[in-house]
C-alpha positions in Angstrom: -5.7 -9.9 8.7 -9.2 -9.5 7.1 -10.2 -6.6 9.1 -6.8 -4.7 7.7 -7.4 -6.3 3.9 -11.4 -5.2 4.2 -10.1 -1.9 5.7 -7.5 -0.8 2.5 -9.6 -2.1 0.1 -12.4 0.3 1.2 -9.6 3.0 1.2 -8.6 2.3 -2.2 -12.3 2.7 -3.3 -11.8 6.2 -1.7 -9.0 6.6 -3.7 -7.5 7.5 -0.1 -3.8 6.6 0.2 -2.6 3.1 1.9 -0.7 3.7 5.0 1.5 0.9 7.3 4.5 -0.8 6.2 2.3 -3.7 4.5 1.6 -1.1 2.1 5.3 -0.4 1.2 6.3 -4.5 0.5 7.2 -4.8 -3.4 6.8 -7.9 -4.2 8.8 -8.2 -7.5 11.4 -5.3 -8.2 13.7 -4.2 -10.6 16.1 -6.6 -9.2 13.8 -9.6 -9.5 12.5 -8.7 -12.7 16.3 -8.2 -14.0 16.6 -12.1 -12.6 14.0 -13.4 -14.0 15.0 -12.0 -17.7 18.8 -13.4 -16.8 17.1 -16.5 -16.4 15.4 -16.7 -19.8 18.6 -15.9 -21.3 17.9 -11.9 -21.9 20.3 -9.4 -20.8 18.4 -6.8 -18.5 19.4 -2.7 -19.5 17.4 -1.2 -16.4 19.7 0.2 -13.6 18.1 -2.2 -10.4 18.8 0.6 -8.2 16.6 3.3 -10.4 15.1 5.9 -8.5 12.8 8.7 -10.0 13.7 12.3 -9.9 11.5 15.1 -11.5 13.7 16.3 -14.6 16.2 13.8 -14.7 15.0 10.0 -14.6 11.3 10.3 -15.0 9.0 12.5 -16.6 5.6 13.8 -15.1 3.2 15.6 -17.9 -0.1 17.3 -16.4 -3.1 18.4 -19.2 -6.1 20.2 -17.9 -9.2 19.8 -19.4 -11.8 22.6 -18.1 -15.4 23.1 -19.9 -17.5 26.5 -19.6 -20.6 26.8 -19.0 -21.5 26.3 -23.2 -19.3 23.2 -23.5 -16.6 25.1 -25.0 -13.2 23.8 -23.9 -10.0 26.2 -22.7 -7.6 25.9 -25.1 -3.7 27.9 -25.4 -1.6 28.9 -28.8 1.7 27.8 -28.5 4.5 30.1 -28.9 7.1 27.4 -28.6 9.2 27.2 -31.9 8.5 23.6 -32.6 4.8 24.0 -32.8 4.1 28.1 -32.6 0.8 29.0 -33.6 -0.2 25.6 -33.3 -3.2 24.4 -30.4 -3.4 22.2 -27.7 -4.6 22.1 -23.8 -3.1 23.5 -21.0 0.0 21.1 -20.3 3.1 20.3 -19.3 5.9 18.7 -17.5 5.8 19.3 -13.3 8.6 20.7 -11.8 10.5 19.8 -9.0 8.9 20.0 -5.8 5.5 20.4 -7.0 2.1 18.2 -6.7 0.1 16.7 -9.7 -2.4 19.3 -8.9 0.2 21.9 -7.9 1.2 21.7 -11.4 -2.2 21.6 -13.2 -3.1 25.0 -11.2 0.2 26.4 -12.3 0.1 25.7 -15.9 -3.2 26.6 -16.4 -2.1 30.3 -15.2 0.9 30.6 -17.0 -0.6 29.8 -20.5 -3.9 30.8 -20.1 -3.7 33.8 -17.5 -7.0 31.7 -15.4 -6.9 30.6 -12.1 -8.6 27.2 -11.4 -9.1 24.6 -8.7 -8.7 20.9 -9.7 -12.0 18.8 -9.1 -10.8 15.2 -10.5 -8.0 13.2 -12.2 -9.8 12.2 -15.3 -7.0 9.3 -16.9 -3.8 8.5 -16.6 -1.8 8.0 -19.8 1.4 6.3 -19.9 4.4 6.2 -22.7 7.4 4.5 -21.2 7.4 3.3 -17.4 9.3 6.8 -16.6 6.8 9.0 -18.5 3.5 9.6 -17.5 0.7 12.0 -18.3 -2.0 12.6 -15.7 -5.3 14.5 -17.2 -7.2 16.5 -14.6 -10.1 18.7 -15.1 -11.1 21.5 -12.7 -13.5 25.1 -12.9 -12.1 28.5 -13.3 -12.2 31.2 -9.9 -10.2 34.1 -11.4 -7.7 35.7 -13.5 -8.2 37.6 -16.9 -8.3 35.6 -20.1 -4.9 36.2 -22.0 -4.7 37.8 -25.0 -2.5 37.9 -27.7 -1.0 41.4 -26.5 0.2 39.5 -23.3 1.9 36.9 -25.4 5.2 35.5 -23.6 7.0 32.4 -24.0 4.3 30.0 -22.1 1.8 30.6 -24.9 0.3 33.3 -27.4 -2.9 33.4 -26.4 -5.9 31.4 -25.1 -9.4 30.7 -25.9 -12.9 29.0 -25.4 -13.0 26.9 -28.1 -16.8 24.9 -29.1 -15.0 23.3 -32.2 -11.7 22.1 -32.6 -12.1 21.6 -36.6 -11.8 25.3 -36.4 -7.8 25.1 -34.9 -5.3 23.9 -36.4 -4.0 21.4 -33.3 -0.3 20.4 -32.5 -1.6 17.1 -32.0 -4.5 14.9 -32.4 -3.7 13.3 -29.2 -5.9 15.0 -26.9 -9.2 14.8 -28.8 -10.1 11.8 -26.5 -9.0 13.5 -23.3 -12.0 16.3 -24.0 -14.2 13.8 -25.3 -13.2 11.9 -22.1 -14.2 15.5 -19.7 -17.1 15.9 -21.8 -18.8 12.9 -21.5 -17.5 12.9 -17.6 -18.9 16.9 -17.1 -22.8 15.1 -18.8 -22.6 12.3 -16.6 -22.6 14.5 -13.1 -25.1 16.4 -14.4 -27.0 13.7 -14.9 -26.7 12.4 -11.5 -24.8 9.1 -13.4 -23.6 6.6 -10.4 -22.0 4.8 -13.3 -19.1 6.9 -13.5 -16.1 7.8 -10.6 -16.8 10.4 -8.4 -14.9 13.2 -8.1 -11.2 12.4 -7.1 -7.8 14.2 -6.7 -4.4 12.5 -6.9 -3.8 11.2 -3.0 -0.9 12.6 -0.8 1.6 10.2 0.0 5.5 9.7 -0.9 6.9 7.4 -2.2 10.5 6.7 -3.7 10.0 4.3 -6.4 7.5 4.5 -9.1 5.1 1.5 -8.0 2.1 -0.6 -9.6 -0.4 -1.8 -7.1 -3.2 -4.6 -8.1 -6.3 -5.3 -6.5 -7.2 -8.5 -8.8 -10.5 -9.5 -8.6 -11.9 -13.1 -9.1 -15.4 -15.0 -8.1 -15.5 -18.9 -6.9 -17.9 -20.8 -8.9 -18.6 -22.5 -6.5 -20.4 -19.9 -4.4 -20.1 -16.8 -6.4 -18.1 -15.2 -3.7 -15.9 -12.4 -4.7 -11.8 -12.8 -3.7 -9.1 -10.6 -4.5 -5.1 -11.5 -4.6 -3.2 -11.1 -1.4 0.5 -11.5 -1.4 1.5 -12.9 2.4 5.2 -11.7 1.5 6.3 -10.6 5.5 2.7 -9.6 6.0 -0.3 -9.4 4.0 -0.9 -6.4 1.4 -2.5 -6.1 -1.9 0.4 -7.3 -4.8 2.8 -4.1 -5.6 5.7 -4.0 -8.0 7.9 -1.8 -9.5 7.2 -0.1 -12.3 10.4 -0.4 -15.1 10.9 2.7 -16.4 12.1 1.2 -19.6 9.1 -0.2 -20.6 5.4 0.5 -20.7 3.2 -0.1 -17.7 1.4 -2.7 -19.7 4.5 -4.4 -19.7 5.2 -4.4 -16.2 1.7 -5.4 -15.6 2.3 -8.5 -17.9 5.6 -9.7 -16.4 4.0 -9.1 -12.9 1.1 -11.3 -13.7 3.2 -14.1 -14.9 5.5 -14.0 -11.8 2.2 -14.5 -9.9 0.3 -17.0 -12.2 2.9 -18.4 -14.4 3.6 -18.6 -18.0 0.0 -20.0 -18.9 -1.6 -17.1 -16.6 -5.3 -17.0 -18.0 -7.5 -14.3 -19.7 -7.6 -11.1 -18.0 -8.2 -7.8 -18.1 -7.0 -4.1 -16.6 -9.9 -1.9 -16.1 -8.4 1.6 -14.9 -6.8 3.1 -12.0 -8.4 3.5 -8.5 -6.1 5.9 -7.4 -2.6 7.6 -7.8 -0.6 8.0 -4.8 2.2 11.3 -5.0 3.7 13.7 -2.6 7.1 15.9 -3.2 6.9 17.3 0.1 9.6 14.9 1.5 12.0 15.3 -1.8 10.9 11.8 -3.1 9.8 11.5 -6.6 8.1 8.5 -6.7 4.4 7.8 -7.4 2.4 4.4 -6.7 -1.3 3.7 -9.0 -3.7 1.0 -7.9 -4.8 -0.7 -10.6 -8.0 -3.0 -11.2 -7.4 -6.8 -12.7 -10.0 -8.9 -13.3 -9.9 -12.3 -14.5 -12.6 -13.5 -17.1 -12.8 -17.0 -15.5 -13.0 -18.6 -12.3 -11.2 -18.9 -9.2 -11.0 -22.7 -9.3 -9.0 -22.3 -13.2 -6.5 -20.0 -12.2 -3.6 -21.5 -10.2 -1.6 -19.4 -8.0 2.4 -19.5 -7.7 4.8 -17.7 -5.2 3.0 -16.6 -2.1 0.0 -14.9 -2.8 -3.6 -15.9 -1.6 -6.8 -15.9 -2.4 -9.0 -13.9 0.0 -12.5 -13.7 0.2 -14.1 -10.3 0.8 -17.3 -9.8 2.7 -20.3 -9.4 0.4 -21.2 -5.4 1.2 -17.6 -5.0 -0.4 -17.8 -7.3 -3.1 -20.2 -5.7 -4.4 -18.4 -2.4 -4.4 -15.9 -4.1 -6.1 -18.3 -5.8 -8.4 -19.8 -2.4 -9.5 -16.6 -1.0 -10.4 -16.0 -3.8 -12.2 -19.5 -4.0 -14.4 -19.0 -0.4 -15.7 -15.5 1.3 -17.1 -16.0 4.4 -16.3 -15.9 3.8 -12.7 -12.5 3.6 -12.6 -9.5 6.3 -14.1 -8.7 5.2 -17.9 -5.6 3.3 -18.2 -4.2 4.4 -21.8 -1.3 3.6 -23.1 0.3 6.2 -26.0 2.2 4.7 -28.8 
């Protein structure tokens, strides 16, 4: 069991994908989550037997963020009626079939008339459990810039763009996103080990839309660093699935109270590790690994159900502990309201 544990973990640092059937248990689903609220009295409205599909039941949003060479950022004019004229990134929703960065490479092309390969996922940002937004940047390697004599319904035109107080924007939401692949595109050049390294969504299908944890704790007694096993049929790292009537913040919170109880102490999500998606075999589903820390110690926090504390050796707690000390080692975790 340790070997297999030590073994994932490391993976998930990777931002590789788990493999194994350990890796598929869900330890509290739709169905036990809808039990639990029946048992507080609350009627549940999520279908237990949800599945995502691409344009029906869940909704996948991909924005690029790509930086020149003078820090100016690619930006498209909408021609859609709701917001023509208006500016914003390179976005919008994946179609069936395709891959987060399939997507990316194809929007980017379509409104901007550029060609580009995907370097990183940058953040993921969440609304509901069944819409998500995942923010990659990348670097151009072809196509002609489009002008506004190719307009067409994707967009009017596109630009590079050094300040956005010169646009008028069709939202104010992605100001943080380039802020976010600004600050990201300095600390590379920088040689900053602070930050993530460059990562691309993993490849792996999955049916349901999944939250994995790796919870991290340390014993006062020896300082040792343990992260949260569930021994459910055989040991994994905790995985749930994600309602997609609520935010993932709210999955995360009834998670962490199936596992701790009611009086579960202080703690805190850092960012994703990784996102797990592949359409190839016509399932819809996506699975992020999440960080949880807890801000006290091991001893404190009790432990209901069946889930464990294990103690990892102390070359990969201290991978874990790095990740941990800085936030930008992991993929932002934001939540839009």
């Amino acid at each position: 069991m340790p070997d297999t544990v030590e073994s994932n973990l490391l993976k998930v640092l990777k931002g590789l994908p788990l493999d194994g059937e350990e890796s598929d248990i869900c330890d509290y689903s739709l169905q036990e989550q809808n039990e639990a609220l029946e048992s507080q009295g609350i009627q549940p409205m999520i279908d237990p037997n949800y599945k995502p599909v691409v344009g029906e039941t869940v909704i996948y949003i991909v924005a690029c963020v790509i930086l020149n060479e003078h820090k100016e950022v690619l930006m498209i004019q909408e021609a859609k009626q709701s917001c023509a004229g208006k500016w914003y990134l390179p976005a919008g929703r994946m179609e069936k079939g395709e891959s987060i960065v399939e997507a990316c490479k194809r929007e980017v092309l379509e409104e901007t008339g550029l060609k580009m390969e995907c370097t990183t996922l940058l953040m993921v940002e969440t609304a509901g459990g069944n819409w998500i937004r995942f923010v990659l940047t990348g670097t151009i390697t072809g196509g002609t810039l489009k002008t506004p004599a190719q307009a067409d319904k994707e967009s009017l035109q596109a630009k590079w763009v050094g300040n956005l107080n010169e646009l008028t924007l069709r939202a104010t939401d992605i100001t943080h996103l380039i802020d976010k692949a600004r600050a990201y595109t300095e600390a590379r050049a920088n040689n900053d080990t602070t930050w993530h390294q460059d990562q691309l969504p993993a490849l792996r299908a999955h049916e349901r839309l999944l939250l994995r944890l790796v919870v991290v704790i340390k014993k006062k007694l020896n300082n040792k660093v343990h992260v949260l096993l569930s021994e459910r049929t055989s040991w994994h790292l905790p995985l749930c699935e994600i309602n997609p009537g609520k935010s993932v913040h709210s999955t995360l919170r009834r998670f962490m109270v199936d596992i701790f109880g009611a009086e579960v102490p202080s703690h805190k999500p850092h960012g994703f590790f990784s996102v797990e998606h592949d359409p190839s075999e016509n399932k819809d589903g996506a699975c992020l690994t999440l960080l949880v820390t807890f801000r006290v110690p091991l001893e404190e926090v009790a432990i209901i159900g069946k889930y464990v504390w294990h103690e990892v050796s102390k070359e990969l707690g201290e991978k874990l502990l790095q990740r941990v000390v800085s936030r930008n080692s992991t993929f932002q975790f934001h939540l839009v309201k």
